[in-house]
N, C-alpha and C positions, 0 to 999 in steps of 0.2 A: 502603895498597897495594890495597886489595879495594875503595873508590872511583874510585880512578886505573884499574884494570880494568875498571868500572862505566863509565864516564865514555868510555874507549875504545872499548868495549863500544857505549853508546848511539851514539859519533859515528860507528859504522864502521855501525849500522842504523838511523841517521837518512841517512846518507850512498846506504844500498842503500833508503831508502824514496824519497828524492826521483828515484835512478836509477829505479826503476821503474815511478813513475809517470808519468814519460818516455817509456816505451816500450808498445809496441801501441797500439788504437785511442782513440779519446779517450775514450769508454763506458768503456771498462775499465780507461782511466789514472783516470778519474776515480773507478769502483768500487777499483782496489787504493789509489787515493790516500787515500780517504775511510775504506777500514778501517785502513789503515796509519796515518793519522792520529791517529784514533780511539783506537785500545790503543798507539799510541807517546805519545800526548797524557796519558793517564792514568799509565803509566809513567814519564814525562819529568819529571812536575809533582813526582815522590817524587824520582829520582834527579838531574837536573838542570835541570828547569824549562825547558827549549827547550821550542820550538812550532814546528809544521813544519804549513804549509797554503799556500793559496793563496784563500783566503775572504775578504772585505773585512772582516765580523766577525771572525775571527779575530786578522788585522791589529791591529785596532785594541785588542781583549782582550788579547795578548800581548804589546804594547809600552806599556801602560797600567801602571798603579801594581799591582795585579794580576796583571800578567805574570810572564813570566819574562826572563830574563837576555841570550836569544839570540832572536830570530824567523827562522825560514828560509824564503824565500815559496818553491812549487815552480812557481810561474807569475805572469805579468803580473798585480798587482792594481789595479783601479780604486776611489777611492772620494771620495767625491762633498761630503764634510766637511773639516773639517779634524783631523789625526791630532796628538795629543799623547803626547810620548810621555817619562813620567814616573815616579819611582820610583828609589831608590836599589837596585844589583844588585850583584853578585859572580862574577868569570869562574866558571862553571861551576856557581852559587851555592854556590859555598867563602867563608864569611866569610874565612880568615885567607889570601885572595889580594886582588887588586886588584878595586877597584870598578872595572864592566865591563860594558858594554850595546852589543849589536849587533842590526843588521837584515841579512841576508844575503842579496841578491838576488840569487843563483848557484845552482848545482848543482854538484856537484863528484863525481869518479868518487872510487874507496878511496888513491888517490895524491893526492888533494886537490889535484889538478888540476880549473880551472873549465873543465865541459864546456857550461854553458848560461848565459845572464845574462835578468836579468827587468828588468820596469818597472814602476816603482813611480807613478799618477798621482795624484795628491793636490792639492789646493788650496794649503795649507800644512802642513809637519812644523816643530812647535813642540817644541822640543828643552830637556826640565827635567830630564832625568837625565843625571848629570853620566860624560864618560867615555862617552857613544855615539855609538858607529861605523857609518857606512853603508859597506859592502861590495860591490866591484861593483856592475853592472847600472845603473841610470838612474832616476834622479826626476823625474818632471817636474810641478815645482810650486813653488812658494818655499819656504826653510826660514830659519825663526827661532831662534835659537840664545839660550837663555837659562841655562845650564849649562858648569860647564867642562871643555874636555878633551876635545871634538867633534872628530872626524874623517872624514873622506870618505877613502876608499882605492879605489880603479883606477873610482872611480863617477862618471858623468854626473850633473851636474844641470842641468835646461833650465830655469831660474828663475831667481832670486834669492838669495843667502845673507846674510842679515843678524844680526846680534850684538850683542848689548843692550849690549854693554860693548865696551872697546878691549880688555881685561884678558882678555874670554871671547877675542876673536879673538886675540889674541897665544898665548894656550895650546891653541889648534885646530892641528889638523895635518892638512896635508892631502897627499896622497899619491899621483902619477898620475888625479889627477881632471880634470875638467872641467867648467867652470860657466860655460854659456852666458851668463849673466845679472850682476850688479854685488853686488860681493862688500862687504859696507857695515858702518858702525857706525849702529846707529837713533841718532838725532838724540834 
């Protein structure tokens, strides 16, 4: 019980952290983003392992074998390599729930309602953790899916989606998405 209040707890001030750095000038979104981040990141890492930024490093440290579970970008990231994003996770990192890895290119008010979407630019997202979800918002890059259990939900991709296996794409789910680009089994 006093983790499920935990856990609520972080998602209702992960939720008012990315509200806020929404709002007023971008100096100051960026100042309440960057402390918000900061002591939510150190707290996050004991109680649920989310990361909430909008940094290209960050990105890439919290969807890495090293991450955490969830990553929630609070703006557009660019970044200029190619993103791996690997490690086996656990919704919430609860081991005795479902293995569970998400990128969250949204914002969402305390009704989890999505009030903003971001864009994710990347070269390629090379996909080894199995069971990760992209969420809203838009990629624009190719993704290689080497893991099972990939989904895309309400999310743009302006690339390519390709899948090392017939096997991974048959257990992909994909969900009001959209993919500009050829949806493939690599050869």
């Amino acid at each position: 019980m006093l983790n499920k209040k935990r856990g609520l707890s972080l998602g209702f001030c992960a939720s008012l952290v990315i509200m806020v750095a929404g709002c007023g000038s971008d100096d100051e979104a960026m100042d309440k983003e960057s402390m918000a981040s900061s002591s939510t990141a150190e707290s996050t890492e004991v109680v649920a392992g989310a990361s909430i930024s909008s940094k290209p490093e960050d990105l890439v440290m919290g969807l890495s074998e090293e991450g955490g579970w969830i990553f929630a970008a609070t703006d557009d990231i660019t970044l200029t390599e190619d993103l791996v994003v690997a490690g086996t996770f656990y919704d919430k990192d609860d081991e005795s729930t479902d293995v569970y890895r998400k990128l969250a290119l949204y914002a969402q008010d305390e009704d989890r309602t999505v009030t903003d979407e971001y864009t994710l630019t990347v070269p390629t997202i090379i996909v080894e953790s199995p069971n990760f979800k992209i969420e809203n918002g838009t990629v624009i890059g190719d993704i290689i899916v080497k893991a099972e259990g990939f989904t895309l939900a309400n999310s743009t991709v302006e690339g390519n989606v390709t899948f090392d296996s017939q096997e991974l794409m048959d257990a992909s789910t994909f969900d009001g998405e959209t993919i500009t680009g050829e949806t493939t089994v690599a050869e």
